[in-house]
C-alpha positions as CSV (number, residue, x, y, z in Angstrom):
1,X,0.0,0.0,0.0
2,X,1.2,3.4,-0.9
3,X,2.1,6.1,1.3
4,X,-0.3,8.7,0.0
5,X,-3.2,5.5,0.7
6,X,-2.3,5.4,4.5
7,X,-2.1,8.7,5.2
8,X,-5.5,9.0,3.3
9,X,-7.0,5.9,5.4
10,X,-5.7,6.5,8.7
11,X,-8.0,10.0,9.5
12,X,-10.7,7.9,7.7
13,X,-10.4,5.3,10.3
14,X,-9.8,8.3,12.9
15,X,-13.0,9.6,11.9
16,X,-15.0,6.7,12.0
17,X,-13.8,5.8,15.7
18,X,-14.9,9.4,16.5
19,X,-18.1,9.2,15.0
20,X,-19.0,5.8,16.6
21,X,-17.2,6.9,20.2
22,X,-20.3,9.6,19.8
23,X,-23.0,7.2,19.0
24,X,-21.9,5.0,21.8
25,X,-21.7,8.3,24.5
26,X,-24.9,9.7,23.0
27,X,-26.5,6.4,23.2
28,X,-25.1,5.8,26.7
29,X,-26.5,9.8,27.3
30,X,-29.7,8.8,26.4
31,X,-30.3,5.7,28.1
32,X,-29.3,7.4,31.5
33,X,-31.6,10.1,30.8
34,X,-34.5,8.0,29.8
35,X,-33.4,5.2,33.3
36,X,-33.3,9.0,35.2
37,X,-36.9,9.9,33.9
38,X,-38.4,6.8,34.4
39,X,-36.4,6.4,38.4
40,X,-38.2,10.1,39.3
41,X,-41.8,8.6,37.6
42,X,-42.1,5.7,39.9
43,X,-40.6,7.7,42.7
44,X,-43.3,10.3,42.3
45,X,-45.8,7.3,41.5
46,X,-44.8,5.7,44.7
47,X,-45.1,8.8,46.7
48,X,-48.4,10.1,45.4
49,X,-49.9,5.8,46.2
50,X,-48.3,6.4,49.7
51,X,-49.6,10.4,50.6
52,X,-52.6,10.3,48.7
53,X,-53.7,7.0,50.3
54,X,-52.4,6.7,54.0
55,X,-54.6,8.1,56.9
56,X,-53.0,11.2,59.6
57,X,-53.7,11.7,62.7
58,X,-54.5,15.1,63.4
59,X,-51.3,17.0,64.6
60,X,-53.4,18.6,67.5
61,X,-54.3,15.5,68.7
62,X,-51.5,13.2,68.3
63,X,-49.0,14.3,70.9
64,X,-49.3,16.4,74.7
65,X,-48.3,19.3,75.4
66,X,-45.0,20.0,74.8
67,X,-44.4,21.3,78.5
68,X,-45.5,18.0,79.6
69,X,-43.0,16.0,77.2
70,X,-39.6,14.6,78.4
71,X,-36.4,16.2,77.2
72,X,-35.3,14.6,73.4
73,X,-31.6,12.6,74.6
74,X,-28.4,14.1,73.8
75,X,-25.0,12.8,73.3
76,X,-21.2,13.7,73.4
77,X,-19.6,13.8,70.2
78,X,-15.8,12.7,70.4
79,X,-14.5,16.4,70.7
80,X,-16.8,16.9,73.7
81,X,-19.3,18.8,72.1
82,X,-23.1,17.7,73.6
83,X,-25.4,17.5,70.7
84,X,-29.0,16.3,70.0
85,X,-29.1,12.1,69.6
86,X,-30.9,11.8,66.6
87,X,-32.4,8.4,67.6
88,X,-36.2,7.6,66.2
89,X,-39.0,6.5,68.4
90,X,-42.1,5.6,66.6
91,X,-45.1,3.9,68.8
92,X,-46.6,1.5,66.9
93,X,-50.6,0.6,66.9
94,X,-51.4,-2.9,65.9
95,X,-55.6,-3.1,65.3
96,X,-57.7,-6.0,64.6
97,X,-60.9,-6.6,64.5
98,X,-61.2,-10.3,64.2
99,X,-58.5,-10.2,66.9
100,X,-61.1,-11.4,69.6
101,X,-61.5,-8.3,71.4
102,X,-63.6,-6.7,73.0
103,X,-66.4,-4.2,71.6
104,X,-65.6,-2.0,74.9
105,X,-62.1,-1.6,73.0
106,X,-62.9,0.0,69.4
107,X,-60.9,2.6,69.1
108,X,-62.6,4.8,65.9
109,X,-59.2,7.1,65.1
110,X,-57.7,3.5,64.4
111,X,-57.8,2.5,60.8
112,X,-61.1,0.3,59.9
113,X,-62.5,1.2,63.4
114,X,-60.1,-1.3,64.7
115,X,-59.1,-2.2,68.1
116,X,-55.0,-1.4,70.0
117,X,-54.5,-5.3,70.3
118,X,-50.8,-5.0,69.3
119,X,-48.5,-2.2,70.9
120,X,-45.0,-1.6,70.1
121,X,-42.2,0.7,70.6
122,X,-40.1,0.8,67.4
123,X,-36.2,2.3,68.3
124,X,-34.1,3.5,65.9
125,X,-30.6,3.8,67.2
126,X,-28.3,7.5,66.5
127,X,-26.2,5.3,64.4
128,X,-28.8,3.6,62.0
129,X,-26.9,0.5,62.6
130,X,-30.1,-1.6,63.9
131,X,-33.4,-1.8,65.2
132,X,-35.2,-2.4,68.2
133,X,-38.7,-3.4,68.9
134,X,-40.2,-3.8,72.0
135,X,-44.0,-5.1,72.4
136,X,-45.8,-4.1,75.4
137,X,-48.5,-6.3,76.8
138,X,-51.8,-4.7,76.0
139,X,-53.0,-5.7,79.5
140,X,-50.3,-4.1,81.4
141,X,-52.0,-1.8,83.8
142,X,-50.9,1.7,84.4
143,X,-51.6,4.8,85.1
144,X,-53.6,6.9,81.9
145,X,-53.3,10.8,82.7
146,X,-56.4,12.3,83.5
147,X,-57.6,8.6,83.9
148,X,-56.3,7.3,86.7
149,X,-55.1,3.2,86.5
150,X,-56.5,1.5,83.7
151,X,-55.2,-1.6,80.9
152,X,-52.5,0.6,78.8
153,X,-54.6,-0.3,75.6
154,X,-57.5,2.1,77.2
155,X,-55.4,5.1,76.8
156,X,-55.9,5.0,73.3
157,X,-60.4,4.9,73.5
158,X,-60.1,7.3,76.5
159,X,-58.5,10.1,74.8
160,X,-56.9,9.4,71.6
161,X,-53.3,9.4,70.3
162,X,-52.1,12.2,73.0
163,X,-53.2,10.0,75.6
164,X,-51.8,7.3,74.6
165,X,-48.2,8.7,73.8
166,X,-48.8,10.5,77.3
167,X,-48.6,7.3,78.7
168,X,-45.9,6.0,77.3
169,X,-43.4,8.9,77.4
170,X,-44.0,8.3,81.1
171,X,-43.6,5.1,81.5
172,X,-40.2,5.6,80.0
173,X,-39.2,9.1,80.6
174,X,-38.4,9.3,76.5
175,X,-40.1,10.9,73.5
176,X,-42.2,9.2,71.2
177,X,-41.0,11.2,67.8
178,X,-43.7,9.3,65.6
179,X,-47.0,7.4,65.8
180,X,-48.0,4.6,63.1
181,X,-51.5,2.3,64.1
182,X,-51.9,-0.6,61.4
183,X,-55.0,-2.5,61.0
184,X,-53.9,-5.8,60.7
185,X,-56.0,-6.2,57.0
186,X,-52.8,-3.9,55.9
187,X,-50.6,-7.0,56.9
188,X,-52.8,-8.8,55.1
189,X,-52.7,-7.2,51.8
190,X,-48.8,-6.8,52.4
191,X,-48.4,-10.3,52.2
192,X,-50.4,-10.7,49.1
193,X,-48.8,-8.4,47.6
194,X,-45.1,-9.9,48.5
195,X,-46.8,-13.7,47.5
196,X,-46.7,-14.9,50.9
197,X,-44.4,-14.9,54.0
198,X,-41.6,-17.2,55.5
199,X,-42.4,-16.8,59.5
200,X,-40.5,-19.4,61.6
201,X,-43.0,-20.2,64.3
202,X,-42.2,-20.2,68.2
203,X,-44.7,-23.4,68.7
204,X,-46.8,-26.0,66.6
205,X,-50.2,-25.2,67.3
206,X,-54.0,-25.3,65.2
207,X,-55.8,-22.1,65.1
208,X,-59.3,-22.0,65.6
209,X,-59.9,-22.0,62.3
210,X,-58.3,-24.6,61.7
211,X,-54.9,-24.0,60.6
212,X,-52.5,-26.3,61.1
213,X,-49.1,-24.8,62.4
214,X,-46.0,-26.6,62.8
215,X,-42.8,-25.6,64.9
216,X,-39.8,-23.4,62.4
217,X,-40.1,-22.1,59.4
218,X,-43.0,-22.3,57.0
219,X,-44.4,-20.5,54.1
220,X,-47.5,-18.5,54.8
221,X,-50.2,-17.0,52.3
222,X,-52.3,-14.2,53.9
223,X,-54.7,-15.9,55.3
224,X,-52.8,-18.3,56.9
225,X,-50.8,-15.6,58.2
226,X,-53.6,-13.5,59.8
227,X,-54.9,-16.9,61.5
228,X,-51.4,-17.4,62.6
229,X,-51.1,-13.5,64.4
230,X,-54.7,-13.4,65.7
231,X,-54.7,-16.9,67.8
232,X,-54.4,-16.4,71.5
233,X,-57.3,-19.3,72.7
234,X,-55.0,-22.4,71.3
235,X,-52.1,-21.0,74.1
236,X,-51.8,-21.6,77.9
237,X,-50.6,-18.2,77.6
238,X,-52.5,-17.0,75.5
239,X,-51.7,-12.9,74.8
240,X,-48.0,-13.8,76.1
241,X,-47.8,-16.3,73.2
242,X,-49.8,-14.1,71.0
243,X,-47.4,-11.2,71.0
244,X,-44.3,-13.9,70.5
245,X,-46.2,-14.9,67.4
246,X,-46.8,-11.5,66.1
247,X,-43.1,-10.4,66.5
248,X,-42.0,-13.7,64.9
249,X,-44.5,-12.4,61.9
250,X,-42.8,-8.9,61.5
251,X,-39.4,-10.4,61.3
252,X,-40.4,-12.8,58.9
253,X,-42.0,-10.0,56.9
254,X,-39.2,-7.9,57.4
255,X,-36.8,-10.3,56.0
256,X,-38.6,-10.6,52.7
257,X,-38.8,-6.8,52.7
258,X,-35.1,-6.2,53.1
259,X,-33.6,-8.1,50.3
260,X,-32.3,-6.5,47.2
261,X,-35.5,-8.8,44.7
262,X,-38.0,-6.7,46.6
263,X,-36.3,-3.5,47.1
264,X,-35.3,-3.3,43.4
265,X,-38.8,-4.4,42.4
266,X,-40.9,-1.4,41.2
267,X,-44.0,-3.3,40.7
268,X,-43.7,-5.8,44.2
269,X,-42.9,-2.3,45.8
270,X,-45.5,0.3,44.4
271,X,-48.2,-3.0,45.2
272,X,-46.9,-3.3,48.6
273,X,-47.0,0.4,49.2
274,X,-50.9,0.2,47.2
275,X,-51.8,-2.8,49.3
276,X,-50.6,-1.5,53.1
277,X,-51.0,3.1,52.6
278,X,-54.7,2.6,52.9
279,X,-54.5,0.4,56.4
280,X,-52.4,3.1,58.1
281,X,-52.9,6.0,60.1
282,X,-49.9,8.0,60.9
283,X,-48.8,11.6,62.6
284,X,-48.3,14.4,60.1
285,X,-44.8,14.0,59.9
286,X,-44.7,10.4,58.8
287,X,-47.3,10.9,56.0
288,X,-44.3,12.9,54.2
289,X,-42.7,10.5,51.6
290,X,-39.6,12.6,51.5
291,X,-39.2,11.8,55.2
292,X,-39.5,8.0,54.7
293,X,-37.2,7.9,51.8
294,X,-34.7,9.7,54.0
295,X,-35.2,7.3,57.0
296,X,-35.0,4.1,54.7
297,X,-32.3,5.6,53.3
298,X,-30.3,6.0,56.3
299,X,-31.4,2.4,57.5
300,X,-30.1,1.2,54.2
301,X,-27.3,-1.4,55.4
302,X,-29.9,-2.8,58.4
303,X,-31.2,-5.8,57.2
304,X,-33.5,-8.9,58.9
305,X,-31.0,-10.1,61.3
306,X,-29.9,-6.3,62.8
307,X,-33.5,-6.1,64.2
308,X,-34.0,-6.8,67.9
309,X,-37.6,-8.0,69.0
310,X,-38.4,-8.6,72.7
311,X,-41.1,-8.6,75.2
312,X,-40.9,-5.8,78.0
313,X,-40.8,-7.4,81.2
314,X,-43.3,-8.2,83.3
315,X,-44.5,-9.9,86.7
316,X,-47.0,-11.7,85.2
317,X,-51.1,-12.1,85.5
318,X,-52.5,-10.2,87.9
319,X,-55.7,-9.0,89.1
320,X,-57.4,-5.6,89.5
321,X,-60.8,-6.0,91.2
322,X,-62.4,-7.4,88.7
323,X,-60.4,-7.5,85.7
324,X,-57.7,-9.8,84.7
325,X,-54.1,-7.7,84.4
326,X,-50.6,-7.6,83.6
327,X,-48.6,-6.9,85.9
328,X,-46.4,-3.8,85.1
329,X,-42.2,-3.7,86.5
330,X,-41.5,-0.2,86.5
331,X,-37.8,-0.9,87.3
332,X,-37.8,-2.7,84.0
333,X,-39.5,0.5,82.8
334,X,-36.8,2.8,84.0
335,X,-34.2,0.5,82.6
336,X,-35.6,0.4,79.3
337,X,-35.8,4.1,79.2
338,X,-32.4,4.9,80.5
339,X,-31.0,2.5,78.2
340,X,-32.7,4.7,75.4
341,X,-31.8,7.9,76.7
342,X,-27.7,6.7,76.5
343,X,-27.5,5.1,73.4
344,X,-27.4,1.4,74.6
345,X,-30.8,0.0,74.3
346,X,-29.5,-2.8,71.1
347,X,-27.8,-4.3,74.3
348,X,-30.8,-3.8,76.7
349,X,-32.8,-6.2,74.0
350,X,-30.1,-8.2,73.8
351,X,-30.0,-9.0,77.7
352,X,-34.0,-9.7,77.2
């Protein structure tokens, strides 16, 4: 080949690389434009299913008076500084109405006019690093301000969400930062939505409609699984085994929630948000999508086996004139709360 041929074919083969090094970067442009676009339409999609569809509390009923509220915790950053602990306490609302209740105990605020058969106090550390929750026997009588001493599951029909979180803050001498009641239909449609649930069961046992549970893990469709959370009559112990079984139910749905198939699922996760939004009631602050993104976000490394479920102590069945009670252990109380208040609770749960 002549001279005057290469030097006339090599900015011909220059100029072809060029050309398709553009196509390839434009290309590549477009796609992550077009991924970009379509990533901010199912965010919005997701948010609007959430805000448009989930119940709220209203603000001037969900929480006391702020004079009447403890302090939020601090801590001391390593150059000494003291600085607000940005800890998360959300009191969570479990209602049921073919839990077996009571009529006494229909709560209307609740979602579906449910009843407060399920109450839990959801901690989320200053680090993000775990999660605790902590279920508290509906039966465990206390004092209710304004009410005197009453089953802590009254607080919420005597006077609302403020009551309620009244209660609790002192029982514990922390703040509640968020309130979340889920009717247990939302759990329900959840499931569905997910196609079923792995729950390892503490016991083997047959509900009363006849479900047949055996001991460990098992899959679950809905149905099965409401059955499984709402049986208390098949159990010695009834509500004590009641709440282990609902726990062991929120872990199990927690571990299909918090893998990478379901998080990086559009479709599974706008249905579960479709499915669960219109079962919920929540403060104003936790109807904000933004908010939520930004918590999961920082929970984003936690998954099924950094959360911490546990019973608070108790001394047992008790009774109060008539009525059949829990019997409350403040110390435990004030150990739960201190634990709170200094940034060690993940080892209080561990201990219990």
């Amino acid at each position: 080949m002549s001279e005057e041929l290469l030097t006339e074919e090599a900015p011909r083969k220059s100029s072809r690389r060029r050309r398709i090094t553009l196509i390839v970067l434009s290309s590549a442009l477009v796609l992550l434009i077009a991924g970009v676009t379509a990533a901010a339409l199912y965010l919005n999609s997701l948010r609007g299913a959430y805000e448009t569809s989930v119940n709220v509390l209203p603000e001037e009923e969900t929480f006391p008076e702020e004079s009447e509220r403890p302090e939020r915790p601090a801590r001391v950053e390593d150059d000494g500084k003291l600085v607000d602990d940005e800890q998360v306490n959300i009191l969570l609302l479990g209602s049921d109405a073919g839990g077996g209740s009571g009529e006494t105990e229909n709560v209307p605020w609740l979602p579906n006019a449910g009843r407060a058969d399920t109450i839990m106090w959801v901690h989320i550390p200053h680090q993000r690093d775990s999660i605790q929750v902590m279920s508290i026997m509906r039966d465990t009588w206390v004092p209710i301000p304004g009410h005197g001493e009453a089953k802590i599951n009254s607080s919420f029909s005597f006077g609302g969400p403020g009551t309620a979180v009244a209660a609790v803050e002192n029982l514990f001498d922390v703040r509640i930062d968020h309130v979340a009641a889920v009717d247990m239909q939302g759990f329900q449609g959840l499931v569905s939505a997910m196609g079923g649930v792995t729950v390892d069961s503490p016991v083997a046992f047959t509900s009363r409609d006849g479900y047949q549970f055996n001991q460990g893990p098992q899959s679950m469709d809905s149905t099965a699984a409401m059955s499984f959370v709402r049986e208390r009559r098949a159990f010695d112990g009834g509500d004590y085994q009641r709440v282990a079984n609902q726990q062991a139910f929120v872990r199990g749905v927690l571990n299909e929630v918090l893998t990478p198939s379901t998080l990086t699922n559009p479709v599974t996760l706008h249905n579960m948000v479709s499915n669960f939004a219109p079962y919920m009631t929540v403060d104003a602050g936790l109807q904000d999508a933004d908010l939520i993104a930004d918590l999961g976000w920082s929970l984003r490394n936690v998954r099924g086996g950094d959360i911490q479920m546990f019973t608070l102590p108790n001394h047992g069945v008790g009774q109060a004139g008539s009525e059949s009670i829990i019997v409350p252990d403040y110390d435990a109380m004030a150990a739960a709360g201190q634990a709170m208040r200094e940034g060690s609770f993940s080892e209080y749960a561990t201990s219990h």
